[in-house]
C-alpha positions in Angstrom: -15.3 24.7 -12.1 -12.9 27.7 -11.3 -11.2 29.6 -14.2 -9.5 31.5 -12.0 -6.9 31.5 -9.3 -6.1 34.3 -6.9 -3.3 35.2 -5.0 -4.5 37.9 -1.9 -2.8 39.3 1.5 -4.8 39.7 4.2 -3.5 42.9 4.2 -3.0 44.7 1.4 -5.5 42.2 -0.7 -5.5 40.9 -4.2 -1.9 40.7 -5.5 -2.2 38.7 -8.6 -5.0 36.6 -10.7 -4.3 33.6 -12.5 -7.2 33.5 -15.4 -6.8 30.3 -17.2 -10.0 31.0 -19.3 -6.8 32.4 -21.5 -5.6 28.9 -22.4 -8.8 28.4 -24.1 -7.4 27.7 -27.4 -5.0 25.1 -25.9 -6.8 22.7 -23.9 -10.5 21.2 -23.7 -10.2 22.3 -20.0 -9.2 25.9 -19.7 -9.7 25.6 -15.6 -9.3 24.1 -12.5 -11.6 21.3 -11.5 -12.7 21.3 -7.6 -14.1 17.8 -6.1 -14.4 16.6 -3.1 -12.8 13.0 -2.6 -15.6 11.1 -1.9 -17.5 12.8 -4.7 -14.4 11.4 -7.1 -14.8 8.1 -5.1 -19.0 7.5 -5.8 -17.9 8.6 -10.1 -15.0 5.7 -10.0 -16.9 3.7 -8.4 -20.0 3.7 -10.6 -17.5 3.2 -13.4 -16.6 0.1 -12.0 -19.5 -1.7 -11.6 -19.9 -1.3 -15.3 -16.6 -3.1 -15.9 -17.3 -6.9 -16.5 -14.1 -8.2 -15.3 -13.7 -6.2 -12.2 -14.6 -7.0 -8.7 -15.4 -4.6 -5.9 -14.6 -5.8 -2.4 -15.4 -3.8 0.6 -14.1 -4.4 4.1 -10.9 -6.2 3.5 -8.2 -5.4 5.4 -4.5 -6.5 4.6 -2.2 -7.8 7.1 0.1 -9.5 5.1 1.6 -9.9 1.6 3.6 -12.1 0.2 5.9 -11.7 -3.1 6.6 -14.9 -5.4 8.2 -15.1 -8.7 4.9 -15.8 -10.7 2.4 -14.4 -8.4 1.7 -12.4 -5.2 -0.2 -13.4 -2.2 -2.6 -11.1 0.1 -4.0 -12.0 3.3 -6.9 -10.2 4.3 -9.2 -10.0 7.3 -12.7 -9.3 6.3 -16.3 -9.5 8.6 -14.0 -11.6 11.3 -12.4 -14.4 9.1 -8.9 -14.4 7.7 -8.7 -15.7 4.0 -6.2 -15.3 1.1 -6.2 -13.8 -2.6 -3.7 -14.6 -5.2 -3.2 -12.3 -8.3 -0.3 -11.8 -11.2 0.2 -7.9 -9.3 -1.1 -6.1 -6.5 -1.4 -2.2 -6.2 -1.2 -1.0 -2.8 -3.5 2.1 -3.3 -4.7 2.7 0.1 -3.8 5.9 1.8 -0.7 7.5 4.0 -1.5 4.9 6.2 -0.8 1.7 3.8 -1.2 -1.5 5.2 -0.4 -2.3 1.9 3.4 -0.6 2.3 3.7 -1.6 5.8 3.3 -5.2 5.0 5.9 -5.0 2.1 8.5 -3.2 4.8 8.9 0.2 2.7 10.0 3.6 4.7 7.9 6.2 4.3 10.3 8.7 4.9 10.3 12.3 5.2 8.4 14.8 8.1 5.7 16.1 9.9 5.2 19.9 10.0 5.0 21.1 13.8 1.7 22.9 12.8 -1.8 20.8 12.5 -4.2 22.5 9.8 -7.5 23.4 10.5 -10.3 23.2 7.8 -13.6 24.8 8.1 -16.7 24.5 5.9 -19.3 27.2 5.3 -22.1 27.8 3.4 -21.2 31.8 4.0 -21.6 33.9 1.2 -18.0 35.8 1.0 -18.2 36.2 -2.6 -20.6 39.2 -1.6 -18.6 40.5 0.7 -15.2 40.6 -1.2 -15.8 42.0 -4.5 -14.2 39.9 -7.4 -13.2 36.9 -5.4 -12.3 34.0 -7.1 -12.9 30.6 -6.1 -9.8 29.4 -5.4 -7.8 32.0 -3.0 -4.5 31.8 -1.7 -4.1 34.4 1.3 -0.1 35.0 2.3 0.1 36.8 6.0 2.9 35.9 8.4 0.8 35.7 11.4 -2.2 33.3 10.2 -2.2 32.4 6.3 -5.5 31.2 4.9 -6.6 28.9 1.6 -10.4 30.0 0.5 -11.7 27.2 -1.9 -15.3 27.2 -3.1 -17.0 23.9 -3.8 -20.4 24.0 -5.6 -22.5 24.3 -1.9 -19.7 25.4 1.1 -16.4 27.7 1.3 -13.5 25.3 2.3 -11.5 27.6 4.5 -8.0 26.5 5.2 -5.6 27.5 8.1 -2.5 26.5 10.2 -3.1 26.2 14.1 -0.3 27.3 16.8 1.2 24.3 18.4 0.9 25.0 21.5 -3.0 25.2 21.2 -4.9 21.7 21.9 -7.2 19.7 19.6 -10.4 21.2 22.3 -9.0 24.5 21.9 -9.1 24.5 17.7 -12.1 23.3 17.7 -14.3 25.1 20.0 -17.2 27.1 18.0 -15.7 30.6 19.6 -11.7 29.7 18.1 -13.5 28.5 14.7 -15.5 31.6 14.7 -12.7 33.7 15.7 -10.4 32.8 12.6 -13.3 33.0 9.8 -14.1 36.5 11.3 -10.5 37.5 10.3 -11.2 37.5 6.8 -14.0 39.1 7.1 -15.3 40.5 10.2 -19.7 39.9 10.8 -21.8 40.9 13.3 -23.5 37.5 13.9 -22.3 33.3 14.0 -20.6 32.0 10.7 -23.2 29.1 9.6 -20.5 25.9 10.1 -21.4 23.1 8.4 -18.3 20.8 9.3 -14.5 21.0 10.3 -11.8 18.9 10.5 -8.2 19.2 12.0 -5.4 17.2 10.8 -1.4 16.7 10.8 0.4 17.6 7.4 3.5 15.3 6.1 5.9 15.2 3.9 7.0 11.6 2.5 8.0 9.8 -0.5 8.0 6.0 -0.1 12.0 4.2 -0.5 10.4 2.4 -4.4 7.5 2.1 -5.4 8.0 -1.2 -6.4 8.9 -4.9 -4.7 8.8 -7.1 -7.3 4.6 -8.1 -8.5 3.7 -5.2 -5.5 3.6 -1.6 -6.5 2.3 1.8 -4.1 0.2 4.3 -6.2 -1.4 7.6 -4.9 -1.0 8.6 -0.7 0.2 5.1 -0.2 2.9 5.9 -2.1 3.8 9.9 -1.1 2.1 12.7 0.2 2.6 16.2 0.9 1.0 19.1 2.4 -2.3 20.4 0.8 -0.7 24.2 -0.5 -1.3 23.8 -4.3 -3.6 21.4 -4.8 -1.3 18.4 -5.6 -1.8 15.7 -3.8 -5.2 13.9 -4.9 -3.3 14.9 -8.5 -0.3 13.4 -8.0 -2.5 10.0 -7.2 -4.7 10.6 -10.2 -1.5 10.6 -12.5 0.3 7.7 -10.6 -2.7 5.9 -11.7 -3.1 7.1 -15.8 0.9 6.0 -15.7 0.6 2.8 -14.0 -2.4 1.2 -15.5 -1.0 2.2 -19.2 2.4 0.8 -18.6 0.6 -1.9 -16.4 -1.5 -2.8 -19.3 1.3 -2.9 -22.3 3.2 -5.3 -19.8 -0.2 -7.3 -19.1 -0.7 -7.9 -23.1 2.6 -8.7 -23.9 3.4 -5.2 -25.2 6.2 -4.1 -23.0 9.2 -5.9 -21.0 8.4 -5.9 -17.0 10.8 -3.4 -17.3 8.2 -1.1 -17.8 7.1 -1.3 -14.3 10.7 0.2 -13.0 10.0 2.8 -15.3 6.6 3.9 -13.9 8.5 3.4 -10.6 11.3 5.2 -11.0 9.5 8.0 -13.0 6.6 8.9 -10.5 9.0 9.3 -7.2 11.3 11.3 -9.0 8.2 14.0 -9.6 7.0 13.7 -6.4 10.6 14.6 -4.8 11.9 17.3 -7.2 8.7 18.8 -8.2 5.4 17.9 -5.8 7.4 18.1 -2.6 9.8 21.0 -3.6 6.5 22.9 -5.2 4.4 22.3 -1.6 6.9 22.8 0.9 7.6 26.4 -1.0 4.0 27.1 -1.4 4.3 27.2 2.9 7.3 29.2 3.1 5.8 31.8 0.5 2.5 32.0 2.9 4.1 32.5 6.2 7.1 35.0 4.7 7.5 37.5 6.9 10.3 39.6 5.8 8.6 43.1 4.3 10.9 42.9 1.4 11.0 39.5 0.6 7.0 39.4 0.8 7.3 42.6 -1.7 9.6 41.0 -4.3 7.1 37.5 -4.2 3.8 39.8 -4.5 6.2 41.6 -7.6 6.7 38.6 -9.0 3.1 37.0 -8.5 2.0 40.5 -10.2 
């Protein structure tokens, strides 16, 4: 649980804190939740297997699907046999890569930025060494920005990479050392419990909708990681769609409301999560002295 949100320069240091304890008296949740997704992942699915009606399937693998008027059809591979499943809808939920969306022949359009990200967990203490840190830290600095975000037992550290620099060269204990001891410099090894490096897109799916098949969460857009709003943007595709999906199911609403959801959901995640995220990078890496000056002015 982090109530509050800070905005440093690995310069000059803390520009600006967010403290949404303030908002106390107008929400239950006057903070900013940090989980992991396969912490998220082991909660939904122990909520599941209490469901009666619900059936969990692992290791099935769609390779094709096929729309009809009344139903929709799913072939799956699963432990070396092929078989099919037939249901009123189907919810293509599964990732950036969507096997899901490739079978129903949607684009996925947008970009790739030219620089991979680098994320590095420790179990270092920084909060003793940087008086008053908060748990979720943005760092601005033209040459190397960082993200700080503390889960309740590592530091998730967040940086870009150079492109010219190879996957062997990022991840060598002496370059992953390197970049942690430039936000704060130590006489001894970081403890590293884990990294990971990974390319960052931005894309929006053409619809989220052909007919009984509709794209929810990373299958359906996804966007760099500055801000926070991509697993959130999945969580409220799915509040949206299984409400409307549910006053459709029961008679409640036209199909109509399907478009709706549709329509609704890819307009946020092109005006507002992809405009939001792609500024968020522009803001870290600013490099102009009075530009940077007027953004930490306004941040203050």
């Amino acid at each position: 649980v982090a109530p509050t949100v800070q905005y440093r320069d690995r310069k000059e240091g803390l520009i600006a804190e967010f403290d949404m304890s303030l908002l106390k008296n107008d929400t239950r949740y006057p903070f900013r939740l940090q989980i992991d997704q396969s912490a998220l992942l082991e909660l939904l699915l122990a909520r599941l297997q209490q469901v009666p009606n619900a059936q969990i399937n692992f290791g099935h693998k769609v390779t094709e699907v096929a729309v009809m008027d009344e139903s929709i059809l799913a072939t799956v591979d699963t432990a070396g046999s092929t078989h099919q499943l037939k249901a009123a809808y189907l919810v293509g939920a599964d990732g950036g890569d969507s096997l899901v969306r490739r079978a129903l022949g949607i684009e996925f359009y947008g970009m790739t930025y030219p620089n991979r990200y680098i994320t590095v967990f420790t179990d270092f203490d920084f909060a003793s060494h940087l008086p008053g840190l908060a748990s979720v830290n943005y760092l601005s600095d033209p040459q190397e920005w960082a993200v700080m975000l503390r889960n309740p037992f590592v530091w998730r550290v967040l940086f870009p990479t150079l492109r010219e620099e190879s996957d062997e060269e990022v991840l060598k204990d002496t370059a992953l050392q390197a970049r942690l001891n430039g936000i704060v410099a130590m006489a001894f090894p970081y403890p590293l419990v884990s990294s990971r490096l990974y390319k960052v897109h931005q894309r929006v799916a053409t619809t989220y909708r052909r007919g009984r098949a509709l794209l929810a969460g990373d299958a359906a857009h996804v966007n760099n990681p500055l801000g926070g709003m991509g697993l959130n943007g999945g969580i409220h595709d799915a509040v949206s769609l299984s409400e409307r999906m549910a006053r459709v199911w029961h008679g409640q609403a036209s199909d109509e409301e399907l478009d709706r959801y549709a329509g609704e959901r890819r307009r946020i995640a092109i005006e507002y999560v992809q405009a939001q995220s792609h500024q968020n990078v522009v803001d870290m890496i600013e490099s102009d002295p009075r530009a940077r000056k007027q953004r930490h002015d306004n941040l203050a």
